[in-house]
C-alpha positions as CSV (number, residue, x, y, z in Angstrom):
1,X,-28.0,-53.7,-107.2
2,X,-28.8,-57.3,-106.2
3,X,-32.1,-56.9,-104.2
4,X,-32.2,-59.4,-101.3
5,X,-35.3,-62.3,-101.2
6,X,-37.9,-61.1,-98.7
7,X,-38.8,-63.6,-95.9
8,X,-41.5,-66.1,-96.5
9,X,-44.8,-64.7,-94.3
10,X,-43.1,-61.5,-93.6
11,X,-44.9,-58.4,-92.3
12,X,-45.1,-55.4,-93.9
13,X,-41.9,-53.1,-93.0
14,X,-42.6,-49.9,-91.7
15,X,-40.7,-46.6,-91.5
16,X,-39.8,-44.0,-89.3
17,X,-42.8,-42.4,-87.9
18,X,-43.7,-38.3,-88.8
19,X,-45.4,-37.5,-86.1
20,X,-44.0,-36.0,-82.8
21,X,-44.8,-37.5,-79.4
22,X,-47.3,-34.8,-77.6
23,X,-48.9,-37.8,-75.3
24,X,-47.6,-41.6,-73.5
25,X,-51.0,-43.4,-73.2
26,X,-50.6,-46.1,-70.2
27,X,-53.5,-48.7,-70.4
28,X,-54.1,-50.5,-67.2
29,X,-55.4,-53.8,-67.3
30,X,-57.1,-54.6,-63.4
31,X,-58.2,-57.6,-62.4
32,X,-58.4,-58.5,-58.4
33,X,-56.1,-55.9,-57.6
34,X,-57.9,-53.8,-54.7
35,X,-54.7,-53.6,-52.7
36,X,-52.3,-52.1,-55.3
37,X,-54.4,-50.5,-57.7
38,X,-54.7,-47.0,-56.1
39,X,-51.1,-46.8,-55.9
40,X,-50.7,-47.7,-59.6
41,X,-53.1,-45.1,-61.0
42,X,-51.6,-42.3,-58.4
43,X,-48.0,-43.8,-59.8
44,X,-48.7,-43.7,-63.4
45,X,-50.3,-40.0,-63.0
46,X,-47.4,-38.9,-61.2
47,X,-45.5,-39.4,-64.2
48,X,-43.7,-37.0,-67.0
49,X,-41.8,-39.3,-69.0
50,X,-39.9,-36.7,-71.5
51,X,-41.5,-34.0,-69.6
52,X,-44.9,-34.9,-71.8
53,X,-48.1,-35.7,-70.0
54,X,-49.5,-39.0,-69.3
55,X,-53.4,-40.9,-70.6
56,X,-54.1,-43.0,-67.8
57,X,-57.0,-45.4,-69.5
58,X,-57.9,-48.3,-66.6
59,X,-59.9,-51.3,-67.6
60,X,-61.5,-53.1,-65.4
61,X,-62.9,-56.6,-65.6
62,X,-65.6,-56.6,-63.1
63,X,-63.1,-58.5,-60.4
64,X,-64.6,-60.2,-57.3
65,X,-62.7,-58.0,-55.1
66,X,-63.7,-53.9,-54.4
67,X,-61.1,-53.0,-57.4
68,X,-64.1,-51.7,-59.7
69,X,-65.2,-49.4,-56.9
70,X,-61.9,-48.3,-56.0
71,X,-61.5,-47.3,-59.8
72,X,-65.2,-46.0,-60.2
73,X,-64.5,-43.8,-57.1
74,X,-61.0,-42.7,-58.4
75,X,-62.0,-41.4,-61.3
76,X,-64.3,-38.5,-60.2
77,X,-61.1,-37.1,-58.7
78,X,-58.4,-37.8,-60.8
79,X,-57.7,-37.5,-64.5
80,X,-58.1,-41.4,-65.9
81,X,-60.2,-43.3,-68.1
82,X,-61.9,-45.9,-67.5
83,X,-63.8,-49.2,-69.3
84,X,-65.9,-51.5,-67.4
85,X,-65.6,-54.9,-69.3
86,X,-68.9,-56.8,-67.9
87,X,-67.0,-60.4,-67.9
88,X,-63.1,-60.9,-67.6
89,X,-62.2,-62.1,-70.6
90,X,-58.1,-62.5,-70.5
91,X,-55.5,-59.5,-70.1
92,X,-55.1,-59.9,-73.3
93,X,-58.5,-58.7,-74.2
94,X,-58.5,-55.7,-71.6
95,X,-54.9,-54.4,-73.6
96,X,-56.6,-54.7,-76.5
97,X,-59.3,-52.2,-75.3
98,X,-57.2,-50.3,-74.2
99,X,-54.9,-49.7,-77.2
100,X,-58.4,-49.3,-78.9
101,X,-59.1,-46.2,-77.1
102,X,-55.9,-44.8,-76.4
103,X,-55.0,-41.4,-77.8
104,X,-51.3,-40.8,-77.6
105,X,-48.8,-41.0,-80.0
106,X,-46.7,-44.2,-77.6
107,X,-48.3,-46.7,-75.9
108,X,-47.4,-48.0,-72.0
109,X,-48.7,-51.2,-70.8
110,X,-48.8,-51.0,-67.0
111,X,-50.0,-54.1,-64.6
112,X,-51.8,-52.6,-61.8
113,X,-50.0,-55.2,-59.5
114,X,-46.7,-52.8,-59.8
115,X,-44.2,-55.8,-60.0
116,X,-42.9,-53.2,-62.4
117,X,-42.6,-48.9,-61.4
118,X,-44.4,-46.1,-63.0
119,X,-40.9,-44.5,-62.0
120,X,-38.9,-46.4,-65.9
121,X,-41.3,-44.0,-67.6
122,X,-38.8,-41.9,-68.4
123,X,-36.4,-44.4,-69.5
124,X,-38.6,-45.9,-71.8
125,X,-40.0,-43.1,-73.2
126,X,-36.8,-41.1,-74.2
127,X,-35.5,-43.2,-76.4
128,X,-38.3,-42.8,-78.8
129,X,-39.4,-39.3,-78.5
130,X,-35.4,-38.8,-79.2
131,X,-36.1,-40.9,-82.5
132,X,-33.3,-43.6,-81.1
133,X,-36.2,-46.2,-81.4
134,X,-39.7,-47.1,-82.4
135,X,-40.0,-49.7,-79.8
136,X,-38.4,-49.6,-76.1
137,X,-38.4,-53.3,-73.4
138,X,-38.3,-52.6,-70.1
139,X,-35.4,-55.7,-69.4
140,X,-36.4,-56.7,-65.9
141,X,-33.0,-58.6,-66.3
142,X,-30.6,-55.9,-67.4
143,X,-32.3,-54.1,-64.4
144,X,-30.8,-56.6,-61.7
145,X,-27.8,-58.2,-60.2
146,X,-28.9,-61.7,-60.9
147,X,-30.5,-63.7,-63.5
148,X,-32.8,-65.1,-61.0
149,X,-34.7,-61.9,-61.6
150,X,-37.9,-63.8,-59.3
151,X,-37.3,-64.1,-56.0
152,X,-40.2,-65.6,-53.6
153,X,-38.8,-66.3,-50.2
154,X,-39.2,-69.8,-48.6
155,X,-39.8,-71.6,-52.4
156,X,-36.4,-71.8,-53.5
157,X,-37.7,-74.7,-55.7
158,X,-40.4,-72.7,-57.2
159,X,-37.5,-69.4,-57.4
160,X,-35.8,-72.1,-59.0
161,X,-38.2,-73.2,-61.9
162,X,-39.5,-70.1,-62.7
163,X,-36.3,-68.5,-63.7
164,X,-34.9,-71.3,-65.2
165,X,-38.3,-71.8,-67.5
166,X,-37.8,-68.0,-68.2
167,X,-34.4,-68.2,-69.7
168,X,-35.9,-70.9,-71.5
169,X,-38.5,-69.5,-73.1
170,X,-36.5,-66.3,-73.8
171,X,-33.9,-68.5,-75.7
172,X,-36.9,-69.8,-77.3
173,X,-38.4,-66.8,-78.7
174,X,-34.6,-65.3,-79.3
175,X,-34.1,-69.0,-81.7
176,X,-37.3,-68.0,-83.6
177,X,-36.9,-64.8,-84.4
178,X,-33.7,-64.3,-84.8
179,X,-33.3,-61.9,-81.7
180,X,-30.9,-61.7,-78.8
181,X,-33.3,-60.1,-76.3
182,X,-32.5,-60.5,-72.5
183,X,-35.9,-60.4,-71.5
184,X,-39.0,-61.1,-74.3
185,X,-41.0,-61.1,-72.1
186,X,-41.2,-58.0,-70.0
187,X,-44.5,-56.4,-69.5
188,X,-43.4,-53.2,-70.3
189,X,-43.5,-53.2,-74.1
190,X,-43.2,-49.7,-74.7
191,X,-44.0,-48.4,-78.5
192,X,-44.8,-45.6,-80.8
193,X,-48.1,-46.6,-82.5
194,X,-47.4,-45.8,-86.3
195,X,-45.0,-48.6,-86.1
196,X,-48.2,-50.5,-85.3
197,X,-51.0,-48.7,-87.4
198,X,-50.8,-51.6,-90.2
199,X,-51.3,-54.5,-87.0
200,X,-54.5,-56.2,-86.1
201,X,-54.2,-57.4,-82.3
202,X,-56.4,-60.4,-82.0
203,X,-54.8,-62.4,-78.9
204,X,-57.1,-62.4,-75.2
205,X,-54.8,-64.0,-73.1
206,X,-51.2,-63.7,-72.1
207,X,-50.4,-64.7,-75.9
208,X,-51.1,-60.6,-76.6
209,X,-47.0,-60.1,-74.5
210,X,-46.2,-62.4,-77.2
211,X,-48.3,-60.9,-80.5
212,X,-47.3,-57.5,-79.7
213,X,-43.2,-58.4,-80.0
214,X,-43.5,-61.4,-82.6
215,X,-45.2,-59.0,-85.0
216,X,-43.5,-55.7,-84.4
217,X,-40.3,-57.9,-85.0
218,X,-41.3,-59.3,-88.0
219,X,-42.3,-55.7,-89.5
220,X,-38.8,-54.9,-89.0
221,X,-39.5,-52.8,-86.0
222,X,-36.2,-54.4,-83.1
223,X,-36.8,-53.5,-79.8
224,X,-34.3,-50.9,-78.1
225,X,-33.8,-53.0,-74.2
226,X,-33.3,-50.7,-71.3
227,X,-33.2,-51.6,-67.6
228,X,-36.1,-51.7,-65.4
229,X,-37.2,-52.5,-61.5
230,X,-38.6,-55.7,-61.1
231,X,-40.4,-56.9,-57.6
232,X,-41.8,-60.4,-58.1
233,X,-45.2,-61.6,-56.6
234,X,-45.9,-64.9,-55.4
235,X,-49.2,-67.1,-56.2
236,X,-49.8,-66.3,-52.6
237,X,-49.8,-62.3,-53.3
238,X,-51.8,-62.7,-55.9
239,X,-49.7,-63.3,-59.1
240,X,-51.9,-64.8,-61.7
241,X,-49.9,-66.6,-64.0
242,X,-49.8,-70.2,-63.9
243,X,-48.3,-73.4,-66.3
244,X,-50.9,-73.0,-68.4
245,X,-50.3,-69.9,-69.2
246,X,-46.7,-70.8,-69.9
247,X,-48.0,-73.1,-72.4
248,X,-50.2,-70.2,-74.4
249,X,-47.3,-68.5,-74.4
250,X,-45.2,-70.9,-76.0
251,X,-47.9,-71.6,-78.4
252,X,-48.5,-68.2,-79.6
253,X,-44.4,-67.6,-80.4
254,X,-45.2,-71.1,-82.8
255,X,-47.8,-69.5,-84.2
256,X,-47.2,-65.8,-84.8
257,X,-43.9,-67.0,-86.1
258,X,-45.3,-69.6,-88.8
């Protein structure tokens, strides 16, 4: 048997994992989000995904707005956890907490903005407790009628260049890797965590949507794509990406690849 040449810089491959899913932890990441975090966190508990119970770990990065109080006050009431990062330090950095002190068996990044519903749980959960997949994306473009999956009323110029850019990028990462993914990069980036027991996280910033795919790719663990809601926020609502953090993107698919 001729035994095939392992790829230069490859990860460790991992196999199927032996434990059973008794627990989805969903890390929150909130950052100036007083108007929609309640309703995330009441979302998210509200959830059985696969009829198993949910770990609802919020961390908050001291915002400027009244979303630390908000979560400080939720949380004698309801059933979450909370960290209190004393400086914001990148979304990146509050995931990374998060997956630190998360406790189930699959993982479930959630924004607190809700551009993306609590309600796909189930969806993205199944496939893996059903051993279908160790790793589930929430396609926010499999999930619509159109490709221009962002829609911000009265900018049809900005409508315009964020879609565009996002196919681009997506054809980008798919050239890379060697994937044909519809949507890289999705928040929801749904996974079982022995797939990613042998994975150091080390990104801070937006560059952690790419570290988390680019590595559990290059282990060997392919993402299953399902289809998932998608309501776009403007700048003006709050949305918090910007060029920049295109470009750190972009950057980190360069660099976890090489």
């Amino acid at each position: 048997m001729v035994e095939e040449e392992p790829e230069a810089n490859a990860l460790p491959k991992v196999s199927q994992p032996v434990r059973p899913v008794t627990k989805v932890s969903v890390i929150i990441p909130a950052y100036n989000e007083a108007g929609s975090v309640e309703g995330c966190i009441r979302g998210v508990l509200a959830q059985r995904p696969a009829g198993l119970p949910i770990e609802a770990i919020v961390v908050e990065s001291n915002s400027k707005d009244d979303t630390r109080r908000i979560v400080t006050e939720l949380a004698k009431d309801l059933p979450i956890r909370i960290i209190l990062e004393e400086t914001p330090r990148g979304k990146g950095s509050a995931v990374r907490k998060g997956l630190a002190a998360a406790t189930g068996e699959v993982v479930i990044i959630q924004d607190a903005d809700l551009e993306y519903s609590p309600n796909d749980y189930d969806k993205l959960v199944r496939p893996i407790v059903d051993g279908e997949a160790l790793f589930v994306l929430g396609s926010r473009v499999l999930g619509a009628e159109h490709w221009a999956i962002r829609k911000f009323e009265g900018h049809p110029g900005r409508e315009l260049l964020f879609n565009a850019g996002g196919q681009v990028v997506n054809g980008f990462f798919n050239l890379l890797y060697g994937t044909h993914l519809t949507d890289q990069a999705t928040m929801f980036k749904v996974f079982h965590v022995d797939a990613a027991k042998s994975i150091e996280w080390v990104s801070d910033s937006w560059d952690l949507d790419v570290e988390i795919i680019a590595k559990l790719v290059r282990q060997g663990v392919f993402p299953l794509e399902v289809p998932v809601q998608y309501r776009a926020r403007t700048g003006d609502e709050g949305k918090k990406m910007r060029l920049r953090d295109v470009l750190t993107v972009v950057n980190a698919m360069v660099r976890f690849r090489v």
